[in-house]
C-alpha positions as CSV (number, residue, x, y, z in Angstrom):
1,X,-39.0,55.2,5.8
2,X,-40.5,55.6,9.6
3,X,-43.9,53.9,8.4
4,X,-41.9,51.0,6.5
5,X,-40.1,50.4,9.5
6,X,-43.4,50.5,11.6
7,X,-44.5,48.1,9.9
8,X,-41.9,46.1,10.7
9,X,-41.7,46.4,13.7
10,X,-45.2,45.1,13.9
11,X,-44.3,42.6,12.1
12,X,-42.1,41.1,14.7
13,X,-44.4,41.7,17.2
14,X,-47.1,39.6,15.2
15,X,-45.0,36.6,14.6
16,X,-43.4,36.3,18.0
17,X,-47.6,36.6,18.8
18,X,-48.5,33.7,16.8
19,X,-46.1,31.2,18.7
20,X,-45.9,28.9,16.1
21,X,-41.9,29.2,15.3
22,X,-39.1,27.9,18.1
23,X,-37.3,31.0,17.2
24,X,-37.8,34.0,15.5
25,X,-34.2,35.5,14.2
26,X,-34.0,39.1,12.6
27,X,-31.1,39.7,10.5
28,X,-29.3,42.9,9.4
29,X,-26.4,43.1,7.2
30,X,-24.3,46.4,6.6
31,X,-26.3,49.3,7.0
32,X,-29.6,47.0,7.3
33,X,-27.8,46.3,10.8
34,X,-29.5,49.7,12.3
35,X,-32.2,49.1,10.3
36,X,-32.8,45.8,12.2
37,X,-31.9,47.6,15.5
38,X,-34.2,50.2,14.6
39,X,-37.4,48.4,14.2
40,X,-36.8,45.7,17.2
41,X,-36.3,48.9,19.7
42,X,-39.5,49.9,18.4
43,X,-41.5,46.6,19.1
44,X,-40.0,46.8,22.6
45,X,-40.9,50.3,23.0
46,X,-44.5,49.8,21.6
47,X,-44.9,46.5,24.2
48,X,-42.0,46.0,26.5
49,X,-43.3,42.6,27.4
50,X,-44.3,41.4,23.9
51,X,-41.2,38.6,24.1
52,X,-41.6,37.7,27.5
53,X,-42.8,34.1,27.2
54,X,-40.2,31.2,26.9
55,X,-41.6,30.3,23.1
56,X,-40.3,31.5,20.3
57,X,-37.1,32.5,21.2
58,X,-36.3,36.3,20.1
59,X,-32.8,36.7,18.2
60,X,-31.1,39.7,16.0
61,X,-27.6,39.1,14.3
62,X,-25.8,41.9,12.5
63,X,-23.3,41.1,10.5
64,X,-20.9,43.4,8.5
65,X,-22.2,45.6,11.1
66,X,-21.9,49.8,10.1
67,X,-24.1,50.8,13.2
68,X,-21.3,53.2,14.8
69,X,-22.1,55.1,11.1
70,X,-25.3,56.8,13.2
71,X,-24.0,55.8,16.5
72,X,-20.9,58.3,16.3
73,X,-23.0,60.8,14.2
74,X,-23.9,63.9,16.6
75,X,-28.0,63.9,15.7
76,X,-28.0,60.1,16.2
77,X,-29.1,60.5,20.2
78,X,-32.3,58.6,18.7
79,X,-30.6,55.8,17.8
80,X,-27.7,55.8,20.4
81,X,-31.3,55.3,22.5
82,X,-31.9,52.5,21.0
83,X,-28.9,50.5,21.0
84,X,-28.9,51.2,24.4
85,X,-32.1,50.0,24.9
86,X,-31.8,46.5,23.1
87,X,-28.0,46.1,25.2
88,X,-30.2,45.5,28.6
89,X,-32.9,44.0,26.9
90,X,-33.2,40.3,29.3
91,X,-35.9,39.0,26.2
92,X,-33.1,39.0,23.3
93,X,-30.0,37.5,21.9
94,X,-28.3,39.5,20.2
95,X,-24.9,38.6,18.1
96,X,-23.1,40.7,16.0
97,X,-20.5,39.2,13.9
98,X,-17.6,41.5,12.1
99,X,-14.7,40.3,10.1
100,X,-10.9,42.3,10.5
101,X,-11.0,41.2,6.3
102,X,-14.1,43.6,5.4
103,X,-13.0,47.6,4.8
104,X,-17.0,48.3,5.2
105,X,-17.6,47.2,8.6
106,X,-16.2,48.3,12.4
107,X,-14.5,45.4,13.3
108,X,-12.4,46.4,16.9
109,X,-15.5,46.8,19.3
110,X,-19.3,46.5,19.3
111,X,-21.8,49.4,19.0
112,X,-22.2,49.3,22.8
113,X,-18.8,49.7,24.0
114,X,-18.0,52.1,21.8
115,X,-20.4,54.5,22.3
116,X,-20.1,53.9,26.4
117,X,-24.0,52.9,26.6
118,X,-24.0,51.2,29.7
119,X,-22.1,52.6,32.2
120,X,-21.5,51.3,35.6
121,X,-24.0,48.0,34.2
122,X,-22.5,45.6,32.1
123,X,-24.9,44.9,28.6
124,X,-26.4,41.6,28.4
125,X,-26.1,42.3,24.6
126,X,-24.2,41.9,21.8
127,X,-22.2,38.6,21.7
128,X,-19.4,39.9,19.6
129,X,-17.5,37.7,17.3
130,X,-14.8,37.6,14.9
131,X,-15.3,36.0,11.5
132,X,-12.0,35.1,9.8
133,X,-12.0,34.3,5.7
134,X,-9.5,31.3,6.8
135,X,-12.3,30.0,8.4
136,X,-14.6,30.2,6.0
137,X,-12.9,30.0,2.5
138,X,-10.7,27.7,0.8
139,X,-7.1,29.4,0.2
140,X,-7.7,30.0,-3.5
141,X,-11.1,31.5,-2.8
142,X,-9.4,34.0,-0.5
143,X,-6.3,34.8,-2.6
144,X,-8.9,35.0,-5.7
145,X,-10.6,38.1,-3.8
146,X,-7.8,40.0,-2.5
147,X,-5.5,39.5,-5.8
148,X,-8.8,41.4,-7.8
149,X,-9.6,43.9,-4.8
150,X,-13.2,42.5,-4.6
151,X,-14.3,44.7,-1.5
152,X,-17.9,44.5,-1.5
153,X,-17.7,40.3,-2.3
154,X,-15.7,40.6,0.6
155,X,-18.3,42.3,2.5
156,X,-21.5,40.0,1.4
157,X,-19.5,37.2,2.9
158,X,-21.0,37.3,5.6
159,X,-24.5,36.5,4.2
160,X,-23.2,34.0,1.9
161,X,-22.1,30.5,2.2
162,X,-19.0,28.5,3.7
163,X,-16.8,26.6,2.0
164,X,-15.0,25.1,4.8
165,X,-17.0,24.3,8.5
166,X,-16.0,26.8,11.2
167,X,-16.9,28.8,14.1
168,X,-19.1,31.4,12.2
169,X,-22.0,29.8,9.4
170,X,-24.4,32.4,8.0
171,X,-27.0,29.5,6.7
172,X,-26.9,27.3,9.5
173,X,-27.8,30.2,11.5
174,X,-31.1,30.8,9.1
175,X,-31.6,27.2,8.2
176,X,-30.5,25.0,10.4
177,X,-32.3,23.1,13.3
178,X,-30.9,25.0,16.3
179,X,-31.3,28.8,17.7
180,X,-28.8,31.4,17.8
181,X,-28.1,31.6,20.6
182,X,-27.0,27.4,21.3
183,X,-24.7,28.2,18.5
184,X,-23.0,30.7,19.4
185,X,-22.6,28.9,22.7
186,X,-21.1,26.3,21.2
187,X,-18.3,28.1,19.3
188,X,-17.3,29.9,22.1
189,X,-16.4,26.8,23.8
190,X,-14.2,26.1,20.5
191,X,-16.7,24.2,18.7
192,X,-18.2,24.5,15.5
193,X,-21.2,26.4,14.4
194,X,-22.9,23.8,12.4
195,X,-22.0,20.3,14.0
196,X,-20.9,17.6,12.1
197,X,-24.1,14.8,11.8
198,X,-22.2,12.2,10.0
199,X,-20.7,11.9,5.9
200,X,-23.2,13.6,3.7
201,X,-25.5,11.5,1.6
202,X,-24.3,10.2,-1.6
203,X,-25.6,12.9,-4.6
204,X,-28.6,11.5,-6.4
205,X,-27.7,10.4,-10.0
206,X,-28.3,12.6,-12.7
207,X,-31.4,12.4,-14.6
208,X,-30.4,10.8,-18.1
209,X,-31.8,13.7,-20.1
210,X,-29.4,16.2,-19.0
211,X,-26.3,16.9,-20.8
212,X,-23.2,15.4,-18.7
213,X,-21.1,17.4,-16.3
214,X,-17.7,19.0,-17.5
215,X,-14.8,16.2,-16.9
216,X,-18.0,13.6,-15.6
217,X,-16.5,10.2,-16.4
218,X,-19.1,8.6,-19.4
């Protein structure tokens, strides 16, 4: 597991080298959040400076975040290390997003916080956020869920797509045309994540040699 994380933590370090993306955005989900964690303190600790220059821009999100599950452990001093090092780290933007509906995250405080990693300095990093389902699901989705106890759907969420526009968008975070850390300056001024560019185009028509869609008018 160290080597395979090694190697991805030189992995990082190779594409933020090559310049040739406007921002590179590492993603952990669950327990891949200290996973992600892991491997960027290592690029830092391997070259401190390796994200100094103004292109590409260097961003982590965790989502469904279970960091405190090492954090709060007593041999995880390596790790508590860590965190701490990536909270004062001036190079990064770092978000972690939880949601108050998901039993398999920590959704009151970030890692930072809680574990008292900065004291006396106030951590550049995370930019902790709230995701609510209301916000991203249509009513029957939700009740749909909760009415079948479907924890772990729940808890992929966060990785998954909206079905309503709100503050918090997983895939126009990955996909979309601006960084991280514009939008999630823009929600916290009440905005939302993915702006709205005008109606969406009309669907293409479908190709006469498919079979027609359920209830599609003839």
């Amino acid at each position: 597991m160290h080597a395979r994380v090694d190697r991805f933590a030189d992995r990082i370090r190779d594409v933020v080298a090559a310049g040739e993306a406007d921002e590179i955005l590492v993603v952990g989900h669950s327990s891949g959040s200290f996973l992600a964690i892991d491997a960027l303190a290592r690029a830092y600790e391997r070259d401190p400076g390796f994200a100094a220059q103004s292109r590409p821009t260097l961003s982590l999100l965790t989502v469904g975040a279970t960091e405190l599950l090492i954090g709060l452990h007593p041999k995880g001093g390596w790790f508590r290390e860590r965190l701490g090092r990536l909270a004062v780290e001036p190079t990064l933007f770092w978000a972690e997003v939880v949601g108050p509906w998901d039993f398999l995250n920590f959704p009151h405080r970030d890692p930072v916080s809680e574990l008292r990693l900065t004291p006396g300095e106030k951590p550049r990093n995370p930019t902790f956020r709230r995701a609510y389902l209301t916000k991203m699901l249509g009513q029957q989705s939700i009740d749909r869920m909760r009415r079948r106890w479907q924890v772990f759907r729940l808890h992929f969420q966060f990785i998954m797509a909206n079905e309503v526009k709100g503050p918090y968008d997983y895939f126009s975070l990955v996909c979309g045309p601006w960084t991280a850390r514009s939008q999630f300056a823009r929600t916290e001024r009440g905005a939302l994540m993915a702006p709205l560019l005008g109606p969406p185009p009309r669907p293409l028509p479908r190709p006469s040699y498919l079979p027609p869609l359920p209830g599609a008018k003839r």
